[in-house]
C-alpha positions in Angstrom: 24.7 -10.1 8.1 25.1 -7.1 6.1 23.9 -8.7 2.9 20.4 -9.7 5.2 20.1 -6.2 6.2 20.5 -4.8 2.9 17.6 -6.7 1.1 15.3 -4.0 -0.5 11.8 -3.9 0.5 9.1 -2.0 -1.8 6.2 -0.5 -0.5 3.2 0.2 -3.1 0.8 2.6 -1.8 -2.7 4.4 -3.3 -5.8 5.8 -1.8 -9.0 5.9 -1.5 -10.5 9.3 -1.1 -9.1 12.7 -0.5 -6.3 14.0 2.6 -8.0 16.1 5.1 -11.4 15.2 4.1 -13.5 12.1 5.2 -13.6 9.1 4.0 -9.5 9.0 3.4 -7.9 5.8 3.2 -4.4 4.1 2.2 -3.9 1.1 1.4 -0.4 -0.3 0.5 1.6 -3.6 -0.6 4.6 -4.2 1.1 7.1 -7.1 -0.9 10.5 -8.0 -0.7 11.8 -6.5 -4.2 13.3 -10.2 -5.6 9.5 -11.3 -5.0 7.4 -8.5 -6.8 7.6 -10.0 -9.9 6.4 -13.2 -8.1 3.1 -11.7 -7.0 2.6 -8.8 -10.0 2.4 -12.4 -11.8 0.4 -14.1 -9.1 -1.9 -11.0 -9.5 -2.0 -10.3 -13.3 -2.7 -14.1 -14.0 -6.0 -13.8 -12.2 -7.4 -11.0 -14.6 -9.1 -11.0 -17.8 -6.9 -10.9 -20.8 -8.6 -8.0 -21.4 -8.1 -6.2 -18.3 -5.8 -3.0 -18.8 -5.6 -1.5 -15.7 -7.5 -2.5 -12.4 -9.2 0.6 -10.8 -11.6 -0.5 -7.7 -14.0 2.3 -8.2 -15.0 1.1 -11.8 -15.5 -2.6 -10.6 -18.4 -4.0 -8.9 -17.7 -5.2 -5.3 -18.2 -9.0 -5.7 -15.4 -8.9 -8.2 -13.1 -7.3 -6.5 -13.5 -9.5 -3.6 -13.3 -13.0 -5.3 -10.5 -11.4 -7.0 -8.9 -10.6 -3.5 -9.7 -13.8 -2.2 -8.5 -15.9 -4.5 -5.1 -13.7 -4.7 -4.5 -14.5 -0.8 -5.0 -18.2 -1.2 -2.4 -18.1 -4.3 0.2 -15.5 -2.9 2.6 -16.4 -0.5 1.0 -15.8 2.6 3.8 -15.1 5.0 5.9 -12.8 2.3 3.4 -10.3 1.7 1.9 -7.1 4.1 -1.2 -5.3 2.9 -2.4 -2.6 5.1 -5.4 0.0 4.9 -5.3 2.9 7.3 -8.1 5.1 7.8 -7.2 8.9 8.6 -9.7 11.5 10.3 -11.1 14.4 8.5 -8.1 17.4 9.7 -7.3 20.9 8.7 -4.0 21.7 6.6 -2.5 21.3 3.4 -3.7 18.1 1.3 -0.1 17.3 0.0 1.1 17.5 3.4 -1.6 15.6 4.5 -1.0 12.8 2.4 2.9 13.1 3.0 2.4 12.2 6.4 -0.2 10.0 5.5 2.5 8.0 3.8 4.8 8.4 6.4 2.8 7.1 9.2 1.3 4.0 7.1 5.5 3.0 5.5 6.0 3.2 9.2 3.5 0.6 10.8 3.8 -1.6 7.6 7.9 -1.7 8.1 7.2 -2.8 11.5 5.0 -5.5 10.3 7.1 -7.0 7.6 10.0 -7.2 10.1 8.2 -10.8 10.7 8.6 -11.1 6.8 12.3 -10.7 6.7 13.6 -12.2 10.6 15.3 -9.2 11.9 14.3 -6.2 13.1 16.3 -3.6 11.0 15.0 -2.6 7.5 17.5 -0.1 6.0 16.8 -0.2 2.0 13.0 0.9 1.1 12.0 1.8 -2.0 8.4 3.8 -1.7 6.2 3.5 -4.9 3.0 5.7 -4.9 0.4 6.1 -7.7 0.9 10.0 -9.0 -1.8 12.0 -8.3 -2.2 16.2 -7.9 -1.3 15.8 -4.0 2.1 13.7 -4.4 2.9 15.6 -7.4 3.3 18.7 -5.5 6.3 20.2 -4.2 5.3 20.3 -0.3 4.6 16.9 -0.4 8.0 15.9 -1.1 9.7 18.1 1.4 7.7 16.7 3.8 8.7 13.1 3.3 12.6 14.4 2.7 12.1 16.1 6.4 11.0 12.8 7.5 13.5 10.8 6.0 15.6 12.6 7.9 14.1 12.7 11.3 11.4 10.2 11.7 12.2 6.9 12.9 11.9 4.0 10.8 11.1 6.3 7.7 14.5 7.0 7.8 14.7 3.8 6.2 13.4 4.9 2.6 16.1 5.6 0.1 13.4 7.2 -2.6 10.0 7.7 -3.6 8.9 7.5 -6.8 5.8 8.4 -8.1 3.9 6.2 -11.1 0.9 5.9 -13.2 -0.8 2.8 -11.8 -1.5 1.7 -15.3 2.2 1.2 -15.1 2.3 -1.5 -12.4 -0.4 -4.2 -11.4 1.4 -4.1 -7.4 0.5 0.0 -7.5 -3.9 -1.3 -8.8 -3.5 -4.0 -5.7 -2.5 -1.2 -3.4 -5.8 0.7 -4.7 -8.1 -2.3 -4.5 -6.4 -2.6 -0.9 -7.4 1.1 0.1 -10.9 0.2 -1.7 -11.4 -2.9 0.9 -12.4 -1.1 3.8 -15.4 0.5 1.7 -16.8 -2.8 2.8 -17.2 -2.3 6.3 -18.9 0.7 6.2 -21.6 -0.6 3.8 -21.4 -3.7 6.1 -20.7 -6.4 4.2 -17.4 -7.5 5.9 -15.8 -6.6 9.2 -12.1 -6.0 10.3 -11.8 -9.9 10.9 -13.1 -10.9 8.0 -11.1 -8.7 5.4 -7.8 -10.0 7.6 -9.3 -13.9 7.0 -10.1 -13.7 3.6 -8.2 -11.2 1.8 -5.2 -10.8 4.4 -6.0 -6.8 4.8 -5.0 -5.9 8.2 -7.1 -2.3 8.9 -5.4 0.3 10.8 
């Protein structure tokens, strides 16, 4: 049982937007750490030789979505969580802002993957977010080391590291994740059809 509980879980996380202003969104990849490689391949074997880095923003939208669709038909369906949470336009400092930002999305997508991994206690997660001039700052981390600490399933996360998402194709999913729900408010999708076709649930 021990060895069960101890399995590491990854979350990769980006965004879409800015904390405290509107529109702000997350999205993030949750795996089982011996299966990353599995779907970083899945992923990466879908691009252009030529693709470097994959950065939603730069990419038309009917790209990005066969890209996405086909990725969900070839990834394993049942080991894989991607999430995008939208967050409301808020007073207060950005890098806390996006600290709990984090905080509230790792802990809704732990929840989730407890389907993935048969049990209900997760115990060894590894955060992985794309560095930017919020996470970078000092507030941001003591705010996630105060919650995990204190807050609930957070308490879960052994570190956070912060990466260049040129550095890692799961960290370019998470920001085509956060991307997605772009599509709703121009309409061409809704929350059912992002979940069917890409496997994005929106929170």
């Amino acid at each position: 049982m021990a060895v069960r509980l101890n399995k590491k879980v990854l979350c990769f996380i980006d965004e879409f937007g800015t904390a405290g202003t509107a529109p702000f969104h997350l999205g993030a990849v949750f795996v089982l750490a011996s299966e990353a490689g599995r779907i970083d391949k899945c992923f990466s074997d879908l691009l252009e030789a030529n693709v470097n880095e994959v950065h939603a923003a730069n990419m038309s939208d009917g790209y990005l979505q066969g890209l996405l669709h086909r990725l969900w038909n070839e990834a394993p369906q049942d080991r894989i969580i991607l999430l995008n949470q939208k967050f409301a336009m808020q007073d207060g400092d950005p890098p806390i802002l996006y600290a709990q930002a984090v905080v509230e999305t790792v802990k809704i997508g732990l929840k989730r993957f407890r389907t993935v991994l048969g049990q209900n206690t997760i115990a060894n997660i590894d955060v992985i977010t794309d560095v930017n001039h919020h996470n970078d700052h000092p507030a941001f981390q003591t705010e996630l080391d105060r919650a995990r600490h204190d807050d609930g399933r957070f308490k879960g996360v052994n570190r956070i590291a912060r990466l260049d998402s040129a550095a890692s194709r799961l960290l370019q999913l998470a920001d085509v994740v956060a991307y997605a729900r772009k599509w709703i408010v121009a309409e061409d999708l809704n929350a059912q059809g992002l979940r069917d076709r890409f496997g994005i649930e929106l929170l």
